[in-house]
PASE-527204 format. One record per residue (C-alpha): residue number from 1; x, y, z. Coordinates in pm, 1 decimal, decimal comma, padded with zeros to 6 digits. Layout:
BEGIN
<NUM; <X; Y; Z>>
...
***
This chain:
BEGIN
<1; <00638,4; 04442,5; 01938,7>>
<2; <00609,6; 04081,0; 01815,6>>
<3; <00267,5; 03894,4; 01787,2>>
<4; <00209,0; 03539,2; 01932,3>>
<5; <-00021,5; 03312,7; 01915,7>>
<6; <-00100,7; 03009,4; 02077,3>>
<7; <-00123,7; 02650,3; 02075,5>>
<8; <-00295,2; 02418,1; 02344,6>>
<9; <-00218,9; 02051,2; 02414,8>>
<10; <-00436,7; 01903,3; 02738,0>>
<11; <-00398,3; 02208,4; 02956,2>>
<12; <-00077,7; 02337,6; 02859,4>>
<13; <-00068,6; 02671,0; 02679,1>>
<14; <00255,0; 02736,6; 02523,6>>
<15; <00265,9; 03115,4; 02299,4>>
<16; <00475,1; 03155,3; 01955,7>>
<17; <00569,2; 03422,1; 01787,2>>
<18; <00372,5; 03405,6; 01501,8>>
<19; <00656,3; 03461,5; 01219,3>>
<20; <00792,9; 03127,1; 01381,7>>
<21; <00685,6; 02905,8; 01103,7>>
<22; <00912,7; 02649,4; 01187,2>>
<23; <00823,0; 02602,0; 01531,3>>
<24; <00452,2; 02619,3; 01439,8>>
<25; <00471,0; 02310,5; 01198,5>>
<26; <00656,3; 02108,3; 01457,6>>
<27; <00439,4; 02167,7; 01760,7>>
<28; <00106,7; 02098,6; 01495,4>>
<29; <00312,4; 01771,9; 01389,3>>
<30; <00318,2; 01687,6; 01790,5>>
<31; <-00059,1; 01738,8; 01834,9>>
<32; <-00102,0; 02104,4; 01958,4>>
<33; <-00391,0; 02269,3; 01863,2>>
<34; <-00344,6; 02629,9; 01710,0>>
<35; <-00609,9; 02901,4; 01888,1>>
<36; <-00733,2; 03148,0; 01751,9>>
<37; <-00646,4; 03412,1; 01975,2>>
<38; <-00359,1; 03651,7; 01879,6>>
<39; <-00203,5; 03927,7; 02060,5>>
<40; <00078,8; 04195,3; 02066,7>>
<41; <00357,7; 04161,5; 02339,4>>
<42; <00676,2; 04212,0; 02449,5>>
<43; <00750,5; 03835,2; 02584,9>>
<44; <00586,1; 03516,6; 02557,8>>
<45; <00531,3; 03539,4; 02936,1>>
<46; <00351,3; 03869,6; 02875,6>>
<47; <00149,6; 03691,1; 02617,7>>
<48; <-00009,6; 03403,2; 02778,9>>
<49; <-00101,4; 03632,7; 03080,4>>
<50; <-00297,7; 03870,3; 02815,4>>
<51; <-00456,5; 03563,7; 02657,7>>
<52; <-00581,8; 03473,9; 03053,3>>
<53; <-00704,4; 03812,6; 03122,2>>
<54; <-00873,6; 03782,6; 02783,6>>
<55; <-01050,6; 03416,9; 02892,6>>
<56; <-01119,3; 03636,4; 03205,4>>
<57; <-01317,9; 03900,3; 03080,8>>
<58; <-01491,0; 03619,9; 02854,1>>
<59; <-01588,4; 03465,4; 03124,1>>
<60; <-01729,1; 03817,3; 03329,2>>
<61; <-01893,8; 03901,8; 03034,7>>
<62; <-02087,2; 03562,1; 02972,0>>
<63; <-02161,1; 03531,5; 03367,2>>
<64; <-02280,8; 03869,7; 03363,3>>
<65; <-02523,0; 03861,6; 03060,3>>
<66; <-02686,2; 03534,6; 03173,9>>
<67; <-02682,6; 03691,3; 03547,9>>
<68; <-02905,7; 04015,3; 03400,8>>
<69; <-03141,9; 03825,8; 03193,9>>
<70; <-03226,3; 03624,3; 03479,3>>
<71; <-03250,1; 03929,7; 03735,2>>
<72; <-03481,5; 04153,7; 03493,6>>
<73; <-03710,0; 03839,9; 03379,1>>
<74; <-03757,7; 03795,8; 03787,9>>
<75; <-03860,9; 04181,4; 03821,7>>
<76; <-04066,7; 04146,2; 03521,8>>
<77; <-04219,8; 03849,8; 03700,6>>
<78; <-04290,8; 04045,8; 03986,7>>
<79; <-04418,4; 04362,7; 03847,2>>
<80; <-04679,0; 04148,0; 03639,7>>
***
C-alpha cells in the first residue's frame, strides 16, 4: 500500500504519493504547501478522506478537552 502525503494551496487539498518526487517539486514550485500529515492507502481518494477523518477526530478531541475542563471547574465551583 502506497503512502501519500499532502499539499494545500487556499482550500484545495490535493494527496501524492510520496515516492513522487517529481510531482512534489513541481506543485512546491507552484506554491503548495507540503503538510505534515502522512498516511497509508490504497488511492489518493482514500487518502484525503483519512486525512479528514484525522482533522475530525482533532477537532473532537480539542472540543472535548476544553468542554471537560470547563464542566469539572463549574462542579468544583459548586461543591466549594
Amino acid at each position: 500500500m502506497p503512502e501519500y502525503c499532502f499539499y494545500k494551496k487556499g482550500n484545495q487539498v490535493s494527496a501524492l504519493d510520496s515516492s513522487d518526487a517529481e510531482k512534489s517539486a513541481q506543485l512546491a514550485r507552484d506554491g503548495w504547501e507540503k503538510l505534515f500529515e502522512e498516511v497509508l492507502a490504497t488511492d489518493a481518494e482514500s487518502a484525503l478522506a483519512r486525512l479528514a477523518d484525522m482533522r475530525k477526530e482533532e477537532i473532537l478531541t480539542e472540543h472535548a478537552f476544553m468542554t471537560g475542563s470547563v464542566f469539572s471547574g463549574i462542579v468544583t465551583a459548586i461543591l466549594r
